[in-house]
C-alpha positions in Angstrom: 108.1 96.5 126.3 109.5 93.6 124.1 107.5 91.2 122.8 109.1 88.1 121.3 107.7 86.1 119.0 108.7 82.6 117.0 108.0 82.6 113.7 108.9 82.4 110.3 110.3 84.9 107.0 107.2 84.1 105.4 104.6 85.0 108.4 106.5 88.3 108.9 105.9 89.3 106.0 102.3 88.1 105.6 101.8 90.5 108.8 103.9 93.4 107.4 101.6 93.4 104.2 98.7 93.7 106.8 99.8 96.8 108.2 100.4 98.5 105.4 96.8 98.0 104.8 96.3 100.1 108.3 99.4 101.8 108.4 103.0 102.3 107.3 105.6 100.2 107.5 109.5 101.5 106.7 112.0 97.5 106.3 115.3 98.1 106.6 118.2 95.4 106.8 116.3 92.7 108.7 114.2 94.8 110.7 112.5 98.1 110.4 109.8 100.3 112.2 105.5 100.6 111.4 102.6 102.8 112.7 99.6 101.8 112.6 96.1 102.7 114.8 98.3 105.2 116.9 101.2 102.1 117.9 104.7 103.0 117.1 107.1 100.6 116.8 110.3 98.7 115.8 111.4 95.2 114.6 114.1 93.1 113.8 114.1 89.2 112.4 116.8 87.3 113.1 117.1 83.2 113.5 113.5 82.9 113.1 112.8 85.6 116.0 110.8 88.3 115.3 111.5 91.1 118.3 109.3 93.8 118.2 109.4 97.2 120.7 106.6 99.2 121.1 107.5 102.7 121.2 104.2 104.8 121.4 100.8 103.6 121.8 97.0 105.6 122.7 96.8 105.5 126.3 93.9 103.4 126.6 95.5 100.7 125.1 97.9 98.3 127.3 100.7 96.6 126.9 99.2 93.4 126.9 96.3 94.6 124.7 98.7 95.1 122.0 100.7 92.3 122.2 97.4 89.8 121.9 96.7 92.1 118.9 99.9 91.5 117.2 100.0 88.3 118.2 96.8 87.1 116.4 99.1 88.4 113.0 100.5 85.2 113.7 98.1 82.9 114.6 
């Protein structure tokens, strides 16, 4: 699933830096990939968008659990 999410350089990186206090976190050119808590993932930020695709996740957790967990990154 994608989850879409308006925000700005500043926040992204504010919830990057909170991963990688979880997890890891791999940025390339605008975009990148993480792992953290058994989610796998990509991003990209582009125009003030950040997209991110779950890849993996424990099977207990649902889509919608995770997205209202990365959403609170930028609350």
């Amino acid at each position: 699933s994608m989850i879409k999410i308006e925000t700005t350089a500043e926040k992204v990186n504010e919830a990057l830096g909170k991963i990688r206090e979880v997890g890891t976190v791999s940025v390339r050119d605008n975009g990148g990939s993480f792992s953290a808590k058994g989610v796998e993932g990509r991003f990209s930020y582009k125009d003030g968008v950040l997209s991110i695709a779950i890849d993996d996740k424990p099977w207990l957790a649902s889509d919608s659990m995770i997205e209202s967990e990365i959403r609170k990154f930028f609350n």
